[in-house]
ChimeraX commands (.cxc) that place a marker at each C-alpha (Angstrom):
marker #1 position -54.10,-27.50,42.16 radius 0.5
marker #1 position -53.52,-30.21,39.38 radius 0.5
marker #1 position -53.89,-33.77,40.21 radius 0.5
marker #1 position -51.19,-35.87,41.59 radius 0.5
marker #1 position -50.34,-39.26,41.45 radius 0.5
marker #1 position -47.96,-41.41,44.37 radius 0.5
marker #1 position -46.16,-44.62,44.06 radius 0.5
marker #1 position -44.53,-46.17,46.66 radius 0.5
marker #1 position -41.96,-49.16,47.02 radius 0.5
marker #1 position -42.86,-50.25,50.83 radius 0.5
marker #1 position -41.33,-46.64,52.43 radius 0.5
marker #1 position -39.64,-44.83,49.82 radius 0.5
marker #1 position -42.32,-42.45,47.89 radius 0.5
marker #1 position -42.64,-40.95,45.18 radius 0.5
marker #1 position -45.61,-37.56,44.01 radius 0.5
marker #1 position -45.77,-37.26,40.69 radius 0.5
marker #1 position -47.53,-33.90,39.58 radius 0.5
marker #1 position -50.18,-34.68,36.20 radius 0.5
marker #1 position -48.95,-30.54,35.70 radius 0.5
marker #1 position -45.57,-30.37,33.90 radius 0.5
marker #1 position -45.43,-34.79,34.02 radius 0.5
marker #1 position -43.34,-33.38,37.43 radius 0.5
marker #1 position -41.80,-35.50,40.05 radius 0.5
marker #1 position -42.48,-32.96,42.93 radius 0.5
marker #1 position -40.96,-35.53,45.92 radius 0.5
marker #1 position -38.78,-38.29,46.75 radius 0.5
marker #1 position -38.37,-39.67,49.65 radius 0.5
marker #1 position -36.33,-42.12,50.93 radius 0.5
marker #1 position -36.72,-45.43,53.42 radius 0.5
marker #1 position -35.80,-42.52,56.76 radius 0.5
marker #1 position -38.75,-40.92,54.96 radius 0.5
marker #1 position -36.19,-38.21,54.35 radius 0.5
marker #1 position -36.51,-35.38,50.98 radius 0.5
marker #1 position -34.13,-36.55,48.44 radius 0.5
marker #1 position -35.52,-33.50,46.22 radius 0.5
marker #1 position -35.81,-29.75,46.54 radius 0.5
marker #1 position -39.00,-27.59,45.44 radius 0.5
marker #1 position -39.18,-24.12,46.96 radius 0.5
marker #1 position -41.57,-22.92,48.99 radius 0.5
marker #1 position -42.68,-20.53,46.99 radius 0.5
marker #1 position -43.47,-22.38,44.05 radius 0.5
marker #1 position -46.33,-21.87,41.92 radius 0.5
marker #1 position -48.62,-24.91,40.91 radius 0.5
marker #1 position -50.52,-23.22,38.16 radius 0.5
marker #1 position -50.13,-22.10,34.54 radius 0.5
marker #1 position -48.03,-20.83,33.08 radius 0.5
marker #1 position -45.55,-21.25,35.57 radius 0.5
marker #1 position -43.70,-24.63,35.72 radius 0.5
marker #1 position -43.55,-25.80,39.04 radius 0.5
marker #1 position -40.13,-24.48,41.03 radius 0.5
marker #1 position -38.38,-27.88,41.86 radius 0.5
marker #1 position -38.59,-31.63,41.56 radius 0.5
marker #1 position -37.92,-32.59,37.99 radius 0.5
marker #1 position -38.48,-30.60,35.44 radius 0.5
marker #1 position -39.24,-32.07,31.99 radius 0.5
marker #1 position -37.50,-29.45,29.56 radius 0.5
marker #1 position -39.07,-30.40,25.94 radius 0.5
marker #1 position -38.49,-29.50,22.79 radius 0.5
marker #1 position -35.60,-27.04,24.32 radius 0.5
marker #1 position -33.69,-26.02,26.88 radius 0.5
marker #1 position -33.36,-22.19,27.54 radius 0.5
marker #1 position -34.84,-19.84,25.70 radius 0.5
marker #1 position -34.59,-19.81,22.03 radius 0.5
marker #1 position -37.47,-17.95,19.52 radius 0.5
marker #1 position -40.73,-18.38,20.43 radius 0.5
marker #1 position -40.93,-20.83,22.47 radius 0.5
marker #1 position -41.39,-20.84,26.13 radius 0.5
marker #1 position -38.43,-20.91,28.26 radius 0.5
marker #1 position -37.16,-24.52,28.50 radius 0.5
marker #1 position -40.10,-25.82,26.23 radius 0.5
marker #1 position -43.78,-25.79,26.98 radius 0.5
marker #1 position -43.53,-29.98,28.41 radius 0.5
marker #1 position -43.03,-28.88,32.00 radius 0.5
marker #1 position -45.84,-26.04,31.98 radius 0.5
marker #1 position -48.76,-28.25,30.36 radius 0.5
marker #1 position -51.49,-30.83,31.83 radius 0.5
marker #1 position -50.42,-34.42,31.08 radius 0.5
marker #1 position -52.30,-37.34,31.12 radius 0.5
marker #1 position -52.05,-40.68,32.69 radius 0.5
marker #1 position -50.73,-43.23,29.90 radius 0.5
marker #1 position -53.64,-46.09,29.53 radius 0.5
marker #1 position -51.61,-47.56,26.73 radius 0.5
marker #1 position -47.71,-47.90,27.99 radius 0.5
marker #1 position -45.21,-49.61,26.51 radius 0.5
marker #1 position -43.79,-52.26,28.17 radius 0.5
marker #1 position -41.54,-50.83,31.07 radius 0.5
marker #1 position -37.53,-51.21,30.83 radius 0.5
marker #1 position -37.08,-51.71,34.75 radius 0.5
marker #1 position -37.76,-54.78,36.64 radius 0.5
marker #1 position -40.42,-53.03,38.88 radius 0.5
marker #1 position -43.80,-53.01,39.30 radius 0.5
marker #1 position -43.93,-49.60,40.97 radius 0.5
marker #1 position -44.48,-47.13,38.22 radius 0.5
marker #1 position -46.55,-44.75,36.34 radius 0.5
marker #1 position -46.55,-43.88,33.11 radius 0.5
marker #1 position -47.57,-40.57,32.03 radius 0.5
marker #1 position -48.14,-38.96,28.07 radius 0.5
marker #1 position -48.35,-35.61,26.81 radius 0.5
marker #1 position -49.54,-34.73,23.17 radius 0.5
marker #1 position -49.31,-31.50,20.74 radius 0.5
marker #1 position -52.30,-29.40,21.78 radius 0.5
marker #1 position -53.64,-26.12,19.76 radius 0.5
marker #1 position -51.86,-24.01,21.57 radius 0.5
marker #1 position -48.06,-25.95,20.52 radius 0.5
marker #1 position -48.93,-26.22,17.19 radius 0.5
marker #1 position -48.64,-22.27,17.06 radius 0.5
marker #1 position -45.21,-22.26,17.99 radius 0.5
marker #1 position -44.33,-25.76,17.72 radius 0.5
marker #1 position -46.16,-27.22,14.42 radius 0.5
marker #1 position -45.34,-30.83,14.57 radius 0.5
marker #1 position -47.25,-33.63,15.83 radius 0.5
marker #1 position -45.41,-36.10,18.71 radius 0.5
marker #1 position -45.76,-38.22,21.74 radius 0.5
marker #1 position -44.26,-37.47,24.84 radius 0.5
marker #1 position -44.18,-40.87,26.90 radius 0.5
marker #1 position -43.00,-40.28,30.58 radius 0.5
marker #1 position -42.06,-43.75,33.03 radius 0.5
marker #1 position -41.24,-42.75,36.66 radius 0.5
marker #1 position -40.22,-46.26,38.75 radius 0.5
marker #1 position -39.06,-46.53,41.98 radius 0.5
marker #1 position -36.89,-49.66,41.81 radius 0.5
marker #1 position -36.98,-51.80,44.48 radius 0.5
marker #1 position -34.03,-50.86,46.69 radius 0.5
marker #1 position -35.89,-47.13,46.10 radius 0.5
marker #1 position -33.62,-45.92,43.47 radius 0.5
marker #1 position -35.58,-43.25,41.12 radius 0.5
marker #1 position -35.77,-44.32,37.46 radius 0.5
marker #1 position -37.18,-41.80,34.83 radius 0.5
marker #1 position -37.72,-43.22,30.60 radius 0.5
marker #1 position -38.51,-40.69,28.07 radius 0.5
marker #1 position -39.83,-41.11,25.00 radius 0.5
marker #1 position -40.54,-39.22,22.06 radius 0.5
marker #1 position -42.44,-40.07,18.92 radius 0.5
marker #1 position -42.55,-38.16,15.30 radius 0.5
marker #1 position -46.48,-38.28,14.36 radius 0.5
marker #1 position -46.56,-35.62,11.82 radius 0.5
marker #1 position -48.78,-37.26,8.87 radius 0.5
marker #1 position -46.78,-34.21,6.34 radius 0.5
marker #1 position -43.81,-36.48,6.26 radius 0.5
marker #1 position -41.83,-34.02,7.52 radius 0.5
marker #1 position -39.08,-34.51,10.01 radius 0.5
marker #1 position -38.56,-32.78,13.32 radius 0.5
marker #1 position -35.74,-31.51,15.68 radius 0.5
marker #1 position -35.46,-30.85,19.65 radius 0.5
marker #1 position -33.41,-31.07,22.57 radius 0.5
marker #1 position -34.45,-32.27,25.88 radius 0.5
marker #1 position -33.43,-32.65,29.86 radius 0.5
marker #1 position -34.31,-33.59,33.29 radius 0.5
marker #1 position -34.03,-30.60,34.86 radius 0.5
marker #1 position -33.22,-32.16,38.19 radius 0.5
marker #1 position -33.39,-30.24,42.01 radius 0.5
marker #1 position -31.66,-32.12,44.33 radius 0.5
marker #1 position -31.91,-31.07,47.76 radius 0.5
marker #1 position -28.53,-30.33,49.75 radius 0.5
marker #1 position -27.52,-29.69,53.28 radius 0.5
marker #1 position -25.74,-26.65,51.71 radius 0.5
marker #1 position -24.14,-25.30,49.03 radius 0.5
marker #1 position -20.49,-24.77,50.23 radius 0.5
marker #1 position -20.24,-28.04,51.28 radius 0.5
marker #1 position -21.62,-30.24,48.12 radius 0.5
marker #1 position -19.02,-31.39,44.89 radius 0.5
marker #1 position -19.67,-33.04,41.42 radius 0.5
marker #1 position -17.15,-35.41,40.71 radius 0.5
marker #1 position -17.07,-37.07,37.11 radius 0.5
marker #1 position -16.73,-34.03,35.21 radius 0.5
marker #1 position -13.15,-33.00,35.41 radius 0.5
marker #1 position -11.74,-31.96,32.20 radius 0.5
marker #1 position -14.92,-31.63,30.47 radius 0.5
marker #1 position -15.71,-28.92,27.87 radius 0.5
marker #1 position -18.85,-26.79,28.75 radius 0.5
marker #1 position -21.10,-23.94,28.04 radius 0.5
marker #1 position -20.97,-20.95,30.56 radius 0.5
marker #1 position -24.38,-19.70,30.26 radius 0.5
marker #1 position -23.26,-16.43,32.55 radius 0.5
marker #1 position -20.25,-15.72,29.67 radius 0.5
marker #1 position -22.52,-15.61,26.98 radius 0.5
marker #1 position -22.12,-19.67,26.36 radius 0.5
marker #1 position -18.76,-19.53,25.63 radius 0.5
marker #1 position -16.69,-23.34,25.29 radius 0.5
marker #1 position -14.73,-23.46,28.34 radius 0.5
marker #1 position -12.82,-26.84,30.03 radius 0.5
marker #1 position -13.29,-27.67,33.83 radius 0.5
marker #1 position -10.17,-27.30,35.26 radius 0.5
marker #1 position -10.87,-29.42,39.04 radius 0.5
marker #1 position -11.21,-32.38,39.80 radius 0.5
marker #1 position -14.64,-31.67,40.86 radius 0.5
marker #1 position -17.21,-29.08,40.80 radius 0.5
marker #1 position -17.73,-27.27,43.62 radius 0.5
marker #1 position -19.82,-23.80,44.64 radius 0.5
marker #1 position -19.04,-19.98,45.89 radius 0.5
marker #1 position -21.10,-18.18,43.33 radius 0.5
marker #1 position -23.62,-18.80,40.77 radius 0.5
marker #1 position -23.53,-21.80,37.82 radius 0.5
marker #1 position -25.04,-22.40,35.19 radius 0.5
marker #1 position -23.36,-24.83,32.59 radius 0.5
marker #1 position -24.03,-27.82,30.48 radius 0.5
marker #1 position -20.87,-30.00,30.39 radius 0.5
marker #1 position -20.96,-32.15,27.27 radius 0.5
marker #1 position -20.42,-35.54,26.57 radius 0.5
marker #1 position -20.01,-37.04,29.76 radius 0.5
marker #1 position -19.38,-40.07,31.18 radius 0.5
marker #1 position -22.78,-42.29,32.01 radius 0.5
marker #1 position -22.16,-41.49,35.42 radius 0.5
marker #1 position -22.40,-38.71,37.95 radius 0.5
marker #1 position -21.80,-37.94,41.29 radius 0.5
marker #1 position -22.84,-35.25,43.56 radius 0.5
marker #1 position -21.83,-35.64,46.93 radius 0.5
marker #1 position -23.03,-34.28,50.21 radius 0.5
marker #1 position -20.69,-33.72,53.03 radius 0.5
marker #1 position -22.68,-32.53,55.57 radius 0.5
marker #1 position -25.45,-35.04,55.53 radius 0.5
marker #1 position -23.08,-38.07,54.31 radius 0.5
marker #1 position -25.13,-38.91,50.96 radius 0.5
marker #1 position -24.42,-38.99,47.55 radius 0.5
marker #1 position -26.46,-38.99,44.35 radius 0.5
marker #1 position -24.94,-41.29,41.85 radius 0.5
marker #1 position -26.48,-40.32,38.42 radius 0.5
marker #1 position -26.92,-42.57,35.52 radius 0.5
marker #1 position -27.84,-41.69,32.23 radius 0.5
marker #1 position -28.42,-43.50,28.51 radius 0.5
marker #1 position -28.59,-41.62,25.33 radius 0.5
marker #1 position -28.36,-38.12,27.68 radius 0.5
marker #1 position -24.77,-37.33,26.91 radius 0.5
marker #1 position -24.63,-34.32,28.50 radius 0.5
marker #1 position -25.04,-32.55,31.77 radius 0.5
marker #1 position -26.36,-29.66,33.40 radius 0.5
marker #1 position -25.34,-28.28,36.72 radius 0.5
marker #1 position -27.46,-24.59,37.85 radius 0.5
marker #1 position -27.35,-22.80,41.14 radius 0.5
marker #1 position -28.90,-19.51,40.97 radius 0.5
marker #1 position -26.94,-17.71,44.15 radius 0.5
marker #1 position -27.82,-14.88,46.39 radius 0.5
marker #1 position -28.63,-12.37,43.86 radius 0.5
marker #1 position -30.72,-14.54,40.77 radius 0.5
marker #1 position -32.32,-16.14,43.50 radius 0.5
marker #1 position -33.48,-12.75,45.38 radius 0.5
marker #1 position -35.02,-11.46,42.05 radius 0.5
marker #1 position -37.41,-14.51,41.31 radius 0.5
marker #1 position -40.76,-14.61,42.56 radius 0.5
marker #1 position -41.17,-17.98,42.87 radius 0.5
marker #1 position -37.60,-19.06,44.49 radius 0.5
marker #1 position -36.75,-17.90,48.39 radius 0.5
marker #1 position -34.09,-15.42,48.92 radius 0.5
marker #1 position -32.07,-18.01,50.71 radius 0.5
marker #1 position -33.00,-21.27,49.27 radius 0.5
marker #1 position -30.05,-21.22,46.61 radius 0.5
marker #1 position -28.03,-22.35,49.95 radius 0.5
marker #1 position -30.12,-25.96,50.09 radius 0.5
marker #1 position -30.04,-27.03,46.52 radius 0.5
marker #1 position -28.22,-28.08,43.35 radius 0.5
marker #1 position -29.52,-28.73,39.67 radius 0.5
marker #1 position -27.96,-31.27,38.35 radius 0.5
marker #1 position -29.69,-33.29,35.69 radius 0.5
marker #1 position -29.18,-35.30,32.05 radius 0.5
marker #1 position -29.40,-33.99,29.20 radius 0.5
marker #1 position -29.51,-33.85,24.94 radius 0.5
marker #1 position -28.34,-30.24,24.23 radius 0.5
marker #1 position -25.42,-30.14,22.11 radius 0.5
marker #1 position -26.18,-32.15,19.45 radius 0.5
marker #1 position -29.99,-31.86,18.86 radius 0.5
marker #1 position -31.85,-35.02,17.93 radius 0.5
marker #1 position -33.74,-35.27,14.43 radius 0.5
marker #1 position -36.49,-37.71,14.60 radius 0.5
marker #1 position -38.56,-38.66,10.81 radius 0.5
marker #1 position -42.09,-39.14,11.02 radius 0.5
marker #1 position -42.60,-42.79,12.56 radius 0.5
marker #1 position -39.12,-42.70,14.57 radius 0.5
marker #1 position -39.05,-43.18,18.30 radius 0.5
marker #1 position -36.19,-41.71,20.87 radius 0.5
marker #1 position -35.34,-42.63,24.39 radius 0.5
marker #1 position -33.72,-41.77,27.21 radius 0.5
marker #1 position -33.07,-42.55,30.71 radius 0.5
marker #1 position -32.05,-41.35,34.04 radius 0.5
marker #1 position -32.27,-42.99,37.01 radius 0.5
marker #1 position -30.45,-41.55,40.34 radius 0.5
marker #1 position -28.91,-43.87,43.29 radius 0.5
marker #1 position -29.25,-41.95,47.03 radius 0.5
marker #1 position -26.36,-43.83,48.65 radius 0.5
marker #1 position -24.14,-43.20,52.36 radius 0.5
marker #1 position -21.31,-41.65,51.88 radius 0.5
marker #1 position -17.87,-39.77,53.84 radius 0.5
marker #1 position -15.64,-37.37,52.02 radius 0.5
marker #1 position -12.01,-37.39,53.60 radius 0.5
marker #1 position -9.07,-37.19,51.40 radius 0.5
marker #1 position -10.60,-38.41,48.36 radius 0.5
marker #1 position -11.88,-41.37,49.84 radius 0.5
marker #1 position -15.13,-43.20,49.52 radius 0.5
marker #1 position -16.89,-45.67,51.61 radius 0.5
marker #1 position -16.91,-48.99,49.70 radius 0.5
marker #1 position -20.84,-49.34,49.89 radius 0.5
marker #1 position -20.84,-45.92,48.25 radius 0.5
marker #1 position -17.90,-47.81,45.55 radius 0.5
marker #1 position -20.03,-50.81,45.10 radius 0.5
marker #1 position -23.15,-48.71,44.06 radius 0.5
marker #1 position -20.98,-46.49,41.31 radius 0.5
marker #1 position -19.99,-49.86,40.26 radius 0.5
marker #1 position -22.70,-51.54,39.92 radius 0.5
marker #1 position -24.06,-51.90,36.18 radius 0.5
marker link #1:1,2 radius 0.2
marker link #1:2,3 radius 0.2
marker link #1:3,4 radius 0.2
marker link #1:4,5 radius 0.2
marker link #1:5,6 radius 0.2
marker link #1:6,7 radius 0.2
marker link #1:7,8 radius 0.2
marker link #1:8,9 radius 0.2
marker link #1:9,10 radius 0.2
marker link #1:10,11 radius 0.2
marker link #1:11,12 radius 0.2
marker link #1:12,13 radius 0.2
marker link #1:13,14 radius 0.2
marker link #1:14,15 radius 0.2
marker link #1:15,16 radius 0.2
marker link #1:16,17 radius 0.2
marker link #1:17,18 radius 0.2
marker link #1:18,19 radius 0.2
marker link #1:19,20 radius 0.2
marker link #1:20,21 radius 0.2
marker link #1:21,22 radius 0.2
marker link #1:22,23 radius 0.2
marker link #1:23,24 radius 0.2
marker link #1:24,25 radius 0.2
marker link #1:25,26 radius 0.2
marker link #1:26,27 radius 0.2
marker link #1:27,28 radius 0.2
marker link #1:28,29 radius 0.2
marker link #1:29,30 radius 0.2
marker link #1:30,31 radius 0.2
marker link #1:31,32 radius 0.2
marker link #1:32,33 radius 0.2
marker link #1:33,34 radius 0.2
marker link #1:34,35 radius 0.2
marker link #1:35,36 radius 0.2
marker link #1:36,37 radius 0.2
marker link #1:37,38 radius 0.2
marker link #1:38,39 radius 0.2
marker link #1:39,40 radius 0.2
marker link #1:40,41 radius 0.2
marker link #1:41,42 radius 0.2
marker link #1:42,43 radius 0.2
marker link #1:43,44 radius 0.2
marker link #1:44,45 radius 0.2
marker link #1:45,46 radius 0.2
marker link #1:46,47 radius 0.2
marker link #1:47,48 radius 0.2
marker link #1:48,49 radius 0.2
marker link #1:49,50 radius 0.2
marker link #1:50,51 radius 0.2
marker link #1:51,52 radius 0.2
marker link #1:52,53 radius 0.2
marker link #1:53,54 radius 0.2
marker link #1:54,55 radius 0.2
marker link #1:55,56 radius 0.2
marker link #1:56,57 radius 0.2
marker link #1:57,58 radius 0.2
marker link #1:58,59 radius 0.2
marker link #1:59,60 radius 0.2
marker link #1:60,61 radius 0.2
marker link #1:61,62 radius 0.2
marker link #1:62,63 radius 0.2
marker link #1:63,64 radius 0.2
marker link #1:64,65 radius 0.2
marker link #1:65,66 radius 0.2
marker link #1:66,67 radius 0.2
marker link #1:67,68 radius 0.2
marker link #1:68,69 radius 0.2
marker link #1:69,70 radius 0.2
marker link #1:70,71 radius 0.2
marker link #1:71,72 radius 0.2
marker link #1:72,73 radius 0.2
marker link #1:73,74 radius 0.2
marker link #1:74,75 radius 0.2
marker link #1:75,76 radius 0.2
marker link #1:76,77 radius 0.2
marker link #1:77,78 radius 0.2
marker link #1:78,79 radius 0.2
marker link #1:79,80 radius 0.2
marker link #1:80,81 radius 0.2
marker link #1:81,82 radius 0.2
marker link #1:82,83 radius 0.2
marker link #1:83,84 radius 0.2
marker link #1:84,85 radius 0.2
marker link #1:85,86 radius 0.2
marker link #1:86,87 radius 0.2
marker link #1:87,88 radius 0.2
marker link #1:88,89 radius 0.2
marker link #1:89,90 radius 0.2
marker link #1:90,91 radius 0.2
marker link #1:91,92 radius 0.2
marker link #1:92,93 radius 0.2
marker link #1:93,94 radius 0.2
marker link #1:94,95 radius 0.2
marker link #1:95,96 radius 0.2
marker link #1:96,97 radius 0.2
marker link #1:97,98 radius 0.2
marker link #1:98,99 radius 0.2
marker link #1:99,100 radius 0.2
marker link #1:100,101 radius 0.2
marker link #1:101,102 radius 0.2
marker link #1:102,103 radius 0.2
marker link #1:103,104 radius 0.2
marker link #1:104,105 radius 0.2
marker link #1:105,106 radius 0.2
marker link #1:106,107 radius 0.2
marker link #1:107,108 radius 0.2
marker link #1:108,109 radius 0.2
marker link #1:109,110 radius 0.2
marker link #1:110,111 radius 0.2
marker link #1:111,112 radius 0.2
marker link #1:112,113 radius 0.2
marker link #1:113,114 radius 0.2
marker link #1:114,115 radius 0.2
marker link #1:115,116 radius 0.2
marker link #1:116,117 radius 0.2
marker link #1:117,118 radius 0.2
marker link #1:118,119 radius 0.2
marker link #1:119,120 radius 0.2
marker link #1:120,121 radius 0.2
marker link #1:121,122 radius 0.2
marker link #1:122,123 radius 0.2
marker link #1:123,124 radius 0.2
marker link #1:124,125 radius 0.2
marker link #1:125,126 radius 0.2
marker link #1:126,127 radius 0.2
marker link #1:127,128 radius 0.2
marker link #1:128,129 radius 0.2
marker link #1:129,130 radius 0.2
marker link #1:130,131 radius 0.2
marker link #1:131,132 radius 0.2
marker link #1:132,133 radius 0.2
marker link #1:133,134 radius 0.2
marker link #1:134,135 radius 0.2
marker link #1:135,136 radius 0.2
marker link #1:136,137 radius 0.2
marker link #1:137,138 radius 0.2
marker link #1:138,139 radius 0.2
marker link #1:139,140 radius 0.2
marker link #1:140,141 radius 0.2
marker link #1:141,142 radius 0.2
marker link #1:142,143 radius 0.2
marker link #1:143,144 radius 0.2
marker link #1:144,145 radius 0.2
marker link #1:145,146 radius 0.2
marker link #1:146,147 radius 0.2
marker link #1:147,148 radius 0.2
marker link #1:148,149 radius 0.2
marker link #1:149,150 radius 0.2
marker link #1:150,151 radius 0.2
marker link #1:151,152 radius 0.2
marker link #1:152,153 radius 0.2
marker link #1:153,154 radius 0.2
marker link #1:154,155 radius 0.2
marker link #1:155,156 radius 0.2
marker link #1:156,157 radius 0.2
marker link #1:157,158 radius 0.2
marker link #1:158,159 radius 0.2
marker link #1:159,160 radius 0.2
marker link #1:160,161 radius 0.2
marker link #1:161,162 radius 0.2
marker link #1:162,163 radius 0.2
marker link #1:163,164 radius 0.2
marker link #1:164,165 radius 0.2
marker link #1:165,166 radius 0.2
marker link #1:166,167 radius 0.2
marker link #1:167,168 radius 0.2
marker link #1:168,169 radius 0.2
marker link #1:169,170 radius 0.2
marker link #1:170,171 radius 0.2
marker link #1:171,172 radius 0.2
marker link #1:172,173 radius 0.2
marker link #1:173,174 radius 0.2
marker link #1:174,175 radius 0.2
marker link #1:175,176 radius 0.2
marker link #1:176,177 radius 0.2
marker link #1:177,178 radius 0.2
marker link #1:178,179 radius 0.2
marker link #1:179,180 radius 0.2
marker link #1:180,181 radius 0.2
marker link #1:181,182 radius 0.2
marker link #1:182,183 radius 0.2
marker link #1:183,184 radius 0.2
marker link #1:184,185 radius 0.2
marker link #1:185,186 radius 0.2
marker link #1:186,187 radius 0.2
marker link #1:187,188 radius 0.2
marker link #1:188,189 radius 0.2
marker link #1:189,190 radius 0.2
marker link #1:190,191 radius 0.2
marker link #1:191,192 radius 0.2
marker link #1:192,193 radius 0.2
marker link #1:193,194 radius 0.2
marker link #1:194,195 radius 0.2
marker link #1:195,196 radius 0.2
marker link #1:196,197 radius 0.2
marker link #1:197,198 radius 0.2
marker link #1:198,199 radius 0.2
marker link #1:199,200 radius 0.2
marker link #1:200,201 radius 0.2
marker link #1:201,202 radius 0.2
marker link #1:202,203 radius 0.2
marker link #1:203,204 radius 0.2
marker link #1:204,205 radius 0.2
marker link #1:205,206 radius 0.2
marker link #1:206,207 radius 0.2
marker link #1:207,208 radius 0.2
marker link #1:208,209 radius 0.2
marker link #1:209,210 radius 0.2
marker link #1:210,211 radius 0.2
marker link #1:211,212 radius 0.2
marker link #1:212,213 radius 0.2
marker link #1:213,214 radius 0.2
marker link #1:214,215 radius 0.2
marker link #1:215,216 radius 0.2
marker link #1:216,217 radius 0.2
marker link #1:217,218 radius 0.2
marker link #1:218,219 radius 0.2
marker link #1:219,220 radius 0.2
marker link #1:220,221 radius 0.2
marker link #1:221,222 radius 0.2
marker link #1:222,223 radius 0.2
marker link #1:223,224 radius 0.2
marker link #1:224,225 radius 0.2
marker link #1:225,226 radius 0.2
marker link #1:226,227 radius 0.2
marker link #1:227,228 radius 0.2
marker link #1:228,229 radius 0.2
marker link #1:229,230 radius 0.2
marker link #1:230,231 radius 0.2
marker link #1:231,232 radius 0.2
marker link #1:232,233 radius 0.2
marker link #1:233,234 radius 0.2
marker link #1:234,235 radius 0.2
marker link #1:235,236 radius 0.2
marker link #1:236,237 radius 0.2
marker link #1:237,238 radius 0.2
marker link #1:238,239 radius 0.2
marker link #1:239,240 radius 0.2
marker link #1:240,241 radius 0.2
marker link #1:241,242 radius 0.2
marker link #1:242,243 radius 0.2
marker link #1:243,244 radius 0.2
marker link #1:244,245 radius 0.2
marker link #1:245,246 radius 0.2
marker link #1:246,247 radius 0.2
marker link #1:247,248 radius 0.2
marker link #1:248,249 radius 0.2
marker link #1:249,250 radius 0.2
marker link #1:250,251 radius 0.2
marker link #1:251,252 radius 0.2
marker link #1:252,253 radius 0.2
marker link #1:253,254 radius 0.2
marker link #1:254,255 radius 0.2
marker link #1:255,256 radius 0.2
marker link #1:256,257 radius 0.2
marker link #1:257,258 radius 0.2
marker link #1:258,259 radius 0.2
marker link #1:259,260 radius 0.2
marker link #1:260,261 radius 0.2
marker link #1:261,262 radius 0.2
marker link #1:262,263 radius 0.2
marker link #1:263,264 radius 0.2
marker link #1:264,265 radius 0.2
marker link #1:265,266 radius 0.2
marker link #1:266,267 radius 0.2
marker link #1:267,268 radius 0.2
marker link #1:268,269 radius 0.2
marker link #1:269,270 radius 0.2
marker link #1:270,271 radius 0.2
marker link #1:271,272 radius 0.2
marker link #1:272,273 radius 0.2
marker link #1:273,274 radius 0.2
marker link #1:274,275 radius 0.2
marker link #1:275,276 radius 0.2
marker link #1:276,277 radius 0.2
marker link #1:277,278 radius 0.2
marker link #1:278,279 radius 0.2
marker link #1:279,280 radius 0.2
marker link #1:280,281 radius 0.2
marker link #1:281,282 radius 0.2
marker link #1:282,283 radius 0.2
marker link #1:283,284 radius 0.2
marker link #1:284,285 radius 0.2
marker link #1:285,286 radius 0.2
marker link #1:286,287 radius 0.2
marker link #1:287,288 radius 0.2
marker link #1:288,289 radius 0.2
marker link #1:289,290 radius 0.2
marker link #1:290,291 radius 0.2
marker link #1:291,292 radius 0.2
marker link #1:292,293 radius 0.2
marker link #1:293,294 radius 0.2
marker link #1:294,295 radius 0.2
marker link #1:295,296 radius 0.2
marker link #1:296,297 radius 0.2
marker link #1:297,298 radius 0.2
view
């Protein structure tokens, strides 16, 4: 098993995988699991690991020769000895870097920095900066897409919603990525999904009934969204996913997917998510005010 590295802001923790630059747990003040990784997940290559956050670089899904959702969250990272300086207020970090290797450069011939921040803020909110660098000495320019690939766990399926979506255009990756517009007011599960809404607002919200919490999901230069849930029968047929785990968790992360982003040699991207666990009740469309103030909050 790869290294892993913890941080921890008095109670809440974080582990922080060196394999795949993954955030494997979260947990909160209770000490509870804001985060879902199967129990059958695989720590070694060429797996990615099942769970946590998954960073999906230079693509998401599978397209030519590539891996499936880029090699980033199936390689060995390294810790980052030379960070720039952070963009939170906290001190409880880690920075983490990934760089072409041999093996990329055969299906992936460009030279880059992949610069990975995970902070736990100080009120334990989960704060992830990404950065991406153009090296190539050729001059030449490159293109990718990227996203946190995000498990969140859930009390159960049946009884979780994603609110901030509604009328949003999205790709239906089980109808062949066809352009379809969400028709609720939020998103809610009986079957499998797997879509990336596009151009969303900067924030998210997945709520929990059963266990009264929410996720509130912020995002900068990430304008779109993924939401996945495998189901009974996608989740049956993979090896490293339980039969009936699809019942006790919810991908829903930020993403880069619809318009790709072109970097010159010498250019520098970023982007950020960073995910608020807060109380919440769900009755008639109402929600507590602490859960209001956080949403609110800038």
């Amino acid at each position: 098993m790869y290294n892993t590295k913890s941080i921890s802001n008095s109670f809440p923790t974080i582990r922080v995988y060196l394999y795949g630059g993954q955030v494997t747990s979260w947990k909160n003040n209770s000490g509870e699991q804001q985060l879902f990784l199967s129990k059958k997940a695989s720590f070694k290559p060429p797996k990615a690991i099942r769970g946590g956050i998954q960073i999906c670089f230079p693509q998401l899904g599978n397209h030519g020769v590539l891996e499936q959702h880029g090699f980033a969250r199936n390689r060995l990272w390294s810790v980052d000895e030379s960070p720039p300086l952070p963009d939170t207020t906290s001190d409880c970090h880690i920075d983490l870097i990934l760089k072409q290797s041999e093996e990329d450069m055969k299906t992936w011939p460009h030279s880059y920095e992949l610069r990975l921040q995970v902070a736990l803020s100080p009120r334990g909110d989960l704060i992830l900066t990404s950065r991406i660098k153009n090296k190539n000495a050729d001059g030449k320019p490159f293109q990718f897409t990227f996203a946190y690939h995000t498990y969140f766990s859930v009390s159960d399926i049946s009884e979780v919603r994603v609110e901030g979506l509604d009328t949003l255009d999205y790709h239906d990756n089980l109808q062949s990525k066809i352009r379809c517009t969400e028709q609720g007011d939020a998103v809610v599960f009986e079957s499998e999904v797997d879509r990336i809404y596009l151009s969303a607002p900067p924030k998210i919200v997945t709520i929990d009934h059963e266990k009264k919490r929410t996720f509130v999901l912020r995002k900068k230069e990430l304008p779109d969204v993924v939401v996945w849930n495998p189901w009974d029968r996608k989740a049956k047929a993979m090896p490293d996913f339980g039969a009936e785990e699809y019942k006790c968790m919810l991908c829903v992360g930020a993403a880069r997917i619809e318009k790709p982003i072109t970097l010159r040699p010498g250019e520098e991207w970023q982007g950020r998510q960073e995910i608020s666990p807060v109380p919440s009740s769900y009755s008639s469309g109402l929600l507590d005010p602490e859960m209001i103030q956080q949403m609110q909050r800038i």
